[in-house]
C-alpha positions in Angstrom: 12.5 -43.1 10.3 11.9 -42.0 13.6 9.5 -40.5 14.9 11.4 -37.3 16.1 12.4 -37.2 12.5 9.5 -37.7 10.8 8.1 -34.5 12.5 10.6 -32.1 12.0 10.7 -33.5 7.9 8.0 -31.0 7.4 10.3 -28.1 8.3 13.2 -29.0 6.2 13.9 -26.7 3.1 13.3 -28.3 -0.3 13.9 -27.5 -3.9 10.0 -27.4 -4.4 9.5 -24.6 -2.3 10.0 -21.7 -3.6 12.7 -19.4 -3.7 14.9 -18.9 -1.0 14.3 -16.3 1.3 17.4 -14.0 0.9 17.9 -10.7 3.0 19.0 -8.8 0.3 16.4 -9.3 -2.8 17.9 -7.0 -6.1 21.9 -7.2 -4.9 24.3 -9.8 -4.4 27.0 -8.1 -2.0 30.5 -9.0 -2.7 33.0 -8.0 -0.2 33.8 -4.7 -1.1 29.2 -4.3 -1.2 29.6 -6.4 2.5 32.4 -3.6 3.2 29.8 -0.8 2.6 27.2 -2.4 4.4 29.5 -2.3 7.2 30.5 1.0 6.9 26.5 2.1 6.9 26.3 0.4 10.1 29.0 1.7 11.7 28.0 5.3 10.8 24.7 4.5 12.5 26.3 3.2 15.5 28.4 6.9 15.7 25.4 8.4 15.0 24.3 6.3 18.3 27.1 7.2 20.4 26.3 11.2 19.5 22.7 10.4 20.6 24.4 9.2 24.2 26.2 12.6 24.6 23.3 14.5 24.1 20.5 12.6 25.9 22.8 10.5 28.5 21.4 7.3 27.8 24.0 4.4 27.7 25.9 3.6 25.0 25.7 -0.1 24.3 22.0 0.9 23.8 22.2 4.1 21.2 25.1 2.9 19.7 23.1 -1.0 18.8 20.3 1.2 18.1 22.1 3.6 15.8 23.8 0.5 13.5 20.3 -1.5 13.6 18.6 1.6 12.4 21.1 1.7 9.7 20.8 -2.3 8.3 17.4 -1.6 8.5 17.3 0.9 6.6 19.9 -0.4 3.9 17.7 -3.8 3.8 14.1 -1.2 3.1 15.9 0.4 0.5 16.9 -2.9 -1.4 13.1 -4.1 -0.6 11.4 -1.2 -2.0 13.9 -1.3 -5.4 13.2 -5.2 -5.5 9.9 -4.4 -5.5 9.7 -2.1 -8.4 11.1 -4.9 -10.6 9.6 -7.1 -12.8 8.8 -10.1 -13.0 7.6 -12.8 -16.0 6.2 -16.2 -15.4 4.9 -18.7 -17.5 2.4 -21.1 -16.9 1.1 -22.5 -20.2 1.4 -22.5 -24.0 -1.7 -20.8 -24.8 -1.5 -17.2 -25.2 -5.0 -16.5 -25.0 -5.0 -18.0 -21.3 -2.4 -15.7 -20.6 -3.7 -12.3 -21.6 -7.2 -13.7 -20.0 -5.1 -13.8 -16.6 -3.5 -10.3 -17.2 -6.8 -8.8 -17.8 -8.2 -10.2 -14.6 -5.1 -8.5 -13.0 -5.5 -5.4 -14.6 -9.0 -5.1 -13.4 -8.0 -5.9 -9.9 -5.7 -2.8 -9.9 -2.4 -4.8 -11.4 -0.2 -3.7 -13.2 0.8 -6.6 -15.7 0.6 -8.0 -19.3 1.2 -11.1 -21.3 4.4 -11.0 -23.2 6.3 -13.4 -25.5 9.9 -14.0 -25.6 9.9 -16.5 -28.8 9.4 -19.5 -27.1 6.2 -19.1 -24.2 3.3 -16.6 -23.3 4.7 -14.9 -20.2 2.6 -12.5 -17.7 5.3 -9.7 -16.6 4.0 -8.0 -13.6 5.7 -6.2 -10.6 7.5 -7.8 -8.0 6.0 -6.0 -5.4 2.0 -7.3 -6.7 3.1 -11.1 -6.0 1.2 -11.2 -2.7 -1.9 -9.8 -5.3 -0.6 -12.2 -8.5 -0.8 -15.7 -6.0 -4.1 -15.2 -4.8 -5.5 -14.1 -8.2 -3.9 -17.3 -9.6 -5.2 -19.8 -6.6 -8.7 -18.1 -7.2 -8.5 -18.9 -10.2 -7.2 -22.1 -9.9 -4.0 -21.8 -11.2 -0.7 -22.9 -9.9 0.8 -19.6 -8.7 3.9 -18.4 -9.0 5.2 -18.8 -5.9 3.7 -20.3 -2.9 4.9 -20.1 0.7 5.4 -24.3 1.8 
């Protein structure tokens, strides 16, 4: 392998890790959702050009502005609704390990509990607390949930 290789093999994706960063988190935009989006954006960008009449700055600038503004915003919302959602992940067999890990949580201000689904112990928690849930497990020493490569 050579050597220019080698070194960028560290920056490759792989299946082991962790989920793939997606830009939209809770929806998966078909064309008439990609349509939408569009349509957001180019409200924002008209919204821009108003802001040119009234101030007198150029147009390419309020108008990229305006339509940025708008993704953004669209992309907050879907973050801020992703991150109301639970979450379960399981770990072990052993129930008793699991509520011991939810109580931990709960007593560092988390919101979670052990469930069962029939099968595995399961700790649900909120999306929005995995930041909280990883280091919790890795002080632990536990393999987290999900762990940035």
């Amino acid at each position: 392998m050579s050597e220019r290789l080698r070194r960028s093999s560290a920056y490759l994706s792989s299946s082991t890790g962790g989920p793939r960063r997606e830009l939209f988190r809770s929806a998966e935009l078909n064309p008439a959702g990609w349509a939408a989006v569009a349509g957001i954006c180019l409200c924002g960008a008209a919204t821009g050009w108003a802001v040119t009449r009234v101030t007198g700055v150029p147009p390419w600038i309020t108008t990229t502005v305006g339509a940025a503004a708008a993704f953004a915003a669209v992309v907050a919302a879907d973050r801020r609704k992703w991150a109301g959602m639970s979450t379960t992940y399981s770990w072990t067999d052993d129930l008793a390990e699991v509520e011991r890990v939810a109580m931990l949580l709960r007593r560092a201000g988390i919101d979670a509990s052990a469930v069962t689904d029939g099968r595995r112990p399961a700790l649900r928690y909120r999306n929005g607390d995995l930041r909280h849930v990883n280091r919790a497990f890795r002080d632990a020493g536990l393999p987290p949930p999900w762990a940035p490569a």
